[in-house]
C-alpha positions, 0 to 999 in steps of 0.5 A: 515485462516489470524490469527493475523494481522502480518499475514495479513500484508503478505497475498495477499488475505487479503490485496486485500479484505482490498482494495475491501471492504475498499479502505484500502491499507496503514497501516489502512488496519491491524488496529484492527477495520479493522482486525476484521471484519468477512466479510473482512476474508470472503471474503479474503477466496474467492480469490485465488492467481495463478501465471502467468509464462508469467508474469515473462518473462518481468522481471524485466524491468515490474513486471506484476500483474493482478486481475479478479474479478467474480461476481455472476451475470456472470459478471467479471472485469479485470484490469492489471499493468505492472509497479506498483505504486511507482516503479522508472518507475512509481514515487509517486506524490510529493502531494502522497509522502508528504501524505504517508511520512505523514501516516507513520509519524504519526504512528511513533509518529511524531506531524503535526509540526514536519511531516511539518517542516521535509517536508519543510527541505527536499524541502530545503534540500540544505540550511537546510540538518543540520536540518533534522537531528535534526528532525529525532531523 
């Protein structure tokens, strides 16, 4: 059982029914609307996480992770990652990192203006590294 949201935060059954169900993997996947749905801890009751040995052989040059999902139908899906999303070998987007710096601006409080200013800075980091700063306080 996930019993508060702190909880969910660190549960990887939690957080892979959050992106199965809702396509949720930031900071929306543990809001309270999202949190308290039945279906999504019913389903979070469903997945087992086993560790894979062979996986950590490769480490840490690639930091393996695999996900199987069985239907009820028989069928099953498979998809594998060697080097995650967002790792040094596997960088964010420039448009990806905007968004996400954006997401998390925007939960601390920051106003759009304030969250494209600090964007526009840090492109410009050379001349106007004095002004970001200022935008962080």
């Amino acid at each position: 059982d996930i019993p508060d949201v702190s909880s969910a935060k660190m549960s990887i059954p939690y957080s892979t029914a959050v992106a199965i169900l809702h396509g949720l993997y930031d900071l929306e996947a543990y809001e309270k609307n999202i949190f308290s749905q039945p279906e999504l801890h019913r389903l979070a009751k469903k997945i087992e996480v086993v560790h894979c040995a062979e996986f950590d052989l490769p480490y840490p040059q690639k930091r393996i992770a695999e996900v199987k999902i069985f239907l009820k139908d028989g069928k099953s899906f498979c998809e594998r990652t060697d080097i995650p999303k967002g790792e040094p070998e596997n960088p964010l987007t420039e448009i990806e990192l905007e968004n996400k710096f954006s997401k998390l601006s925007r939960f601390g409080g920051k106003s759009e203006f304030e969250i494209e200013k600090i964007i526009e800075v840090v492109k410009n980091f050379e001349s106007e590294s004095g002004e970001l700063f200022k935008l962080l306080k």
